[in-house]
C-alpha positions as CSV (number, residue, x, y, z in Angstrom):
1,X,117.3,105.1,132.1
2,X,118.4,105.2,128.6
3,X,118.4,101.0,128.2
4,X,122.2,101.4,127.2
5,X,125.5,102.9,125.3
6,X,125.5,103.7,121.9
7,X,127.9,105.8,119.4
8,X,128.8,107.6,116.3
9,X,131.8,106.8,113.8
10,X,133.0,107.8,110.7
11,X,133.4,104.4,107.5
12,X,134.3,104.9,104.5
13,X,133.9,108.5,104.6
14,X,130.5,108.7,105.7
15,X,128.9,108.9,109.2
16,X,127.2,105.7,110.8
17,X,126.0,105.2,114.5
18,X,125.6,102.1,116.2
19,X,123.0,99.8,116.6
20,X,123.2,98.6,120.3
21,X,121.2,95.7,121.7
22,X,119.9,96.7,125.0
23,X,119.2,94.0,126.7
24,X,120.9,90.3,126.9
25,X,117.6,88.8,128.0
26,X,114.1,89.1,127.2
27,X,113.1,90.5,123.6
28,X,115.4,91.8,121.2
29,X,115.8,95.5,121.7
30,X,117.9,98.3,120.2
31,X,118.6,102.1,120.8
32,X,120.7,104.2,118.0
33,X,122.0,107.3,119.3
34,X,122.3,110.0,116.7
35,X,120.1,108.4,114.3
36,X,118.3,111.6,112.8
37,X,120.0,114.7,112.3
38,X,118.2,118.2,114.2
39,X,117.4,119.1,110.2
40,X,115.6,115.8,109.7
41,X,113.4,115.4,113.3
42,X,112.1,119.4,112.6
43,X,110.9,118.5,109.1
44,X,108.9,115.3,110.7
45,X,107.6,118.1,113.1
46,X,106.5,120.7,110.6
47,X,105.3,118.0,108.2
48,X,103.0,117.0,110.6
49,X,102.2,119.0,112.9
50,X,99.3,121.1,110.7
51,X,97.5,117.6,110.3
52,X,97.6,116.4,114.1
53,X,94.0,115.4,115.7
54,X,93.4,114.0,119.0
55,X,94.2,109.9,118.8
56,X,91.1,109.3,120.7
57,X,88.5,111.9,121.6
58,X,88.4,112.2,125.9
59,X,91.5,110.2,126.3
60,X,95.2,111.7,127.2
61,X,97.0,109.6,124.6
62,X,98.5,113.2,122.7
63,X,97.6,114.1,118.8
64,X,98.6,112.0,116.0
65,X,99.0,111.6,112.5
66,X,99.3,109.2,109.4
67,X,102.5,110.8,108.0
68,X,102.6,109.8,104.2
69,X,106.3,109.4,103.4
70,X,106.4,108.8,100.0
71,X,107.5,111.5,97.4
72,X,109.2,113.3,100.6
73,X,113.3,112.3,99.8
74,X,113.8,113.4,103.6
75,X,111.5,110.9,104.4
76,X,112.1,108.2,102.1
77,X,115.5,108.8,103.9
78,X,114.6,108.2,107.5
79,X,112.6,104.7,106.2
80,X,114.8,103.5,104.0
81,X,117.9,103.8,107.2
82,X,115.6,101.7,109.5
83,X,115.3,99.6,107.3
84,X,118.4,99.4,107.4
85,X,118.8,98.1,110.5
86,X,117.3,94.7,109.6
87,X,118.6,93.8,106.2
88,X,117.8,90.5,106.5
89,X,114.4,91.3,107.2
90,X,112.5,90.5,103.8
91,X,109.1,93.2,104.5
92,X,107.3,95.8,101.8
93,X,108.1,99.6,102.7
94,X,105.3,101.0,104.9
95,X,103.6,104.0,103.5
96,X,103.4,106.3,106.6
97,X,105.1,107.4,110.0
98,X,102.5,107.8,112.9
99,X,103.6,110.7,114.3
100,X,103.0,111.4,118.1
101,X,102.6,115.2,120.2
102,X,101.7,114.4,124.0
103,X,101.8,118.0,125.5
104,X,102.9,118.3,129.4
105,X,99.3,118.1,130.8
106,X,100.2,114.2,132.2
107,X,99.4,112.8,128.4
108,X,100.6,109.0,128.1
109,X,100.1,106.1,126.4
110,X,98.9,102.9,128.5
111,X,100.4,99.8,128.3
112,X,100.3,97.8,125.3
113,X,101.7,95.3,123.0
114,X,102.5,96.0,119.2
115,X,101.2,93.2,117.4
116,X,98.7,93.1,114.4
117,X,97.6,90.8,111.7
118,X,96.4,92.6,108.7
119,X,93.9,91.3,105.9
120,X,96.6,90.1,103.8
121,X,98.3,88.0,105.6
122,X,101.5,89.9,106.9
123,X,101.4,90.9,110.9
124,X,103.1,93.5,112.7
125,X,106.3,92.4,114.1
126,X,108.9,95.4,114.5
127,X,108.3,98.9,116.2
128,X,111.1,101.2,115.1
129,X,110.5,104.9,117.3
130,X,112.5,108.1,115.9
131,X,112.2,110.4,119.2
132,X,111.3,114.1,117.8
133,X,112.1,115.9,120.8
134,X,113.9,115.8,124.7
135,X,111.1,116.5,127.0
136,X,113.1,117.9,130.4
137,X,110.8,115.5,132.1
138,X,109.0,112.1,132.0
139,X,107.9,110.2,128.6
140,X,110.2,107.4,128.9
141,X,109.2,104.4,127.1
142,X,108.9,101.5,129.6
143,X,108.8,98.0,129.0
144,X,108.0,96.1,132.9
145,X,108.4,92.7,131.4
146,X,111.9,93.3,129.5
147,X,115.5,92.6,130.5
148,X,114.4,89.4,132.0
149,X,111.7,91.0,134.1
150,X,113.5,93.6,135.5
151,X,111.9,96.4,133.4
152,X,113.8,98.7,130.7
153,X,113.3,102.5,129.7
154,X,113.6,104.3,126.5
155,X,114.2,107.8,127.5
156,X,113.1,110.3,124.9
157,X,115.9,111.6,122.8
158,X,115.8,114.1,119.8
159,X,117.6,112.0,116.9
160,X,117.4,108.9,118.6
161,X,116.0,105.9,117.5
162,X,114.3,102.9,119.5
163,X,113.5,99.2,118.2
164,X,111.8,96.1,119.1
165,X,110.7,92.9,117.9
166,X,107.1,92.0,119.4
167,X,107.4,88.6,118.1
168,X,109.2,85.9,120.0
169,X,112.2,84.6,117.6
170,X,113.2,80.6,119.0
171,X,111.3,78.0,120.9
172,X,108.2,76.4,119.9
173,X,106.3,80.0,120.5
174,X,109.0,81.6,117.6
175,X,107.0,84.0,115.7
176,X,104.2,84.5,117.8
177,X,103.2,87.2,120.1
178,X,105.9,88.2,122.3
179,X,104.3,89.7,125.9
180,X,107.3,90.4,127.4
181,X,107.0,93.8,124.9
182,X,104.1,95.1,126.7
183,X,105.6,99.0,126.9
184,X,104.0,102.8,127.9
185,X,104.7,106.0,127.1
186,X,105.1,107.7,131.0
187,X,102.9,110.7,131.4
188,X,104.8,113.8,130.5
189,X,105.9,115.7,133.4
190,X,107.8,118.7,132.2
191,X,108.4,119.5,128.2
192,X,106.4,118.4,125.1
193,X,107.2,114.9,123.8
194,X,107.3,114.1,119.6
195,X,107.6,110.8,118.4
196,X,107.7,109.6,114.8
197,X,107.2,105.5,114.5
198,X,107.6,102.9,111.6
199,X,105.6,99.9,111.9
200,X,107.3,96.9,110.2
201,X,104.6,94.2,108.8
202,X,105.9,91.1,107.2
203,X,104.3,87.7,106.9
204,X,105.2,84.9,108.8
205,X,108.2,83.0,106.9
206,X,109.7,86.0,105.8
207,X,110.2,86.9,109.2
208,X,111.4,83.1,110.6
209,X,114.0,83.5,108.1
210,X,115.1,86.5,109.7
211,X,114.6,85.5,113.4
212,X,118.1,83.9,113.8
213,X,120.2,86.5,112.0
214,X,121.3,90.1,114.0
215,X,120.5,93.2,113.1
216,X,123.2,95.6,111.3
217,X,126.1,96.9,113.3
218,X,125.6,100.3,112.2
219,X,123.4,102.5,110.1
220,X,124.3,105.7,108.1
221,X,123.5,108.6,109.7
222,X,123.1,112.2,107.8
């Protein structure tokens, strides 16, 4: 499953695509279709792919690599449209993409929850995931716990772009670890899947004030 619709549209004489909430229930989810032009997802590729290493040693969790984005206006580009997405969202611009290669050899990436708190303060509380490539089969990204426990898939999508808070945003837990984003990356059955992912870290009240406001309707696309 794809997790939902999305689309393209031309305002104001550019190109935007929408960004679709996936899910009614559960955490707050999104999929942009069309996010990243061909030109754009092969210069993540090439820009990284010389520097890729094994993400742990005698493990099946792909290569991967620190992508530094800045000086690089294609992207500077591709950061400064997710961020996009969450204008209300008051968070410094993060200074690399880790970039993701699982080859078709069953490589996945066990479950897991993004969530961090880093030594100054700010914590990890948005995953934004370009998709790099369209593996013909396999490397969905699965969340069991989502859509009010009835499980939700990201399937891998050249140009397309999936988000997710992994922070809960009302109630008396609002702000804290959200579990109900525990997600894998399926094992790669057929294909080689990229990925290219932002990490959004912003410190508690910033993010509270953002909690009650919705994401943008669209985002520009190139």
């Amino acid at each position: 499953g794809g997790g939902g619709g999305g689309g393209q549209g031309a305002r104001g004489g550019g190109r935007y695509a929408e960004v679709v909430r996936v899910a009614d229930e559960g955490p707050r989810m999104y999929l942009v279709e069309g996010f990243a032009s061909a030109e754009e997802v092969e210069h993540v590729k090439k820009s990284a792919e010389p520097f890729l290493t094994p993400s742990n040693p005698g493990t099946v969790t792909g290569m991967r690599y620190e992508l530094p984005i800045d000086g690089d206006p294609v992207l500077e580009g591709i950061r400064k449209r997710m961020m996009d997405m969450f204008p209300a969202l008051d968070a410094p611009p993060q200074a690399t993409f880790r970039v993701r290669r699982y080859p078709p050899d069953g490589s996945y990436h066990p479950l897991h929850v993004d969530h961090f708190k880093s030594g100054d303060g700010s914590e990890l509380v948005l995953t934004i995931m370009l998709y790099l490539s369209t593996p013909s089969q396999g490397g969905e990204t699965y969340f069991p716990k989502a859509a009010g426990g009835q499980g939700l898939a990201f399937s891998p999508i050249a140009g397309n772009v999936a988000a997710w808070w992994s922070v809960h945003d009302a109630g008396r837990a609002a702000g804290e670890r959200d579990p109900r984003t525990l997600h894998e990356g399926r094992p790669i059955k057929k294909g080689v899947k990229w990925n290219a992912t932002y990490f959004v870290y912003a410190r508690r009240e910033a993010m509270m004030r953002q909690a009650a406001t919705e994401p943008a309707g669209a985002v520009r696309t190139p």
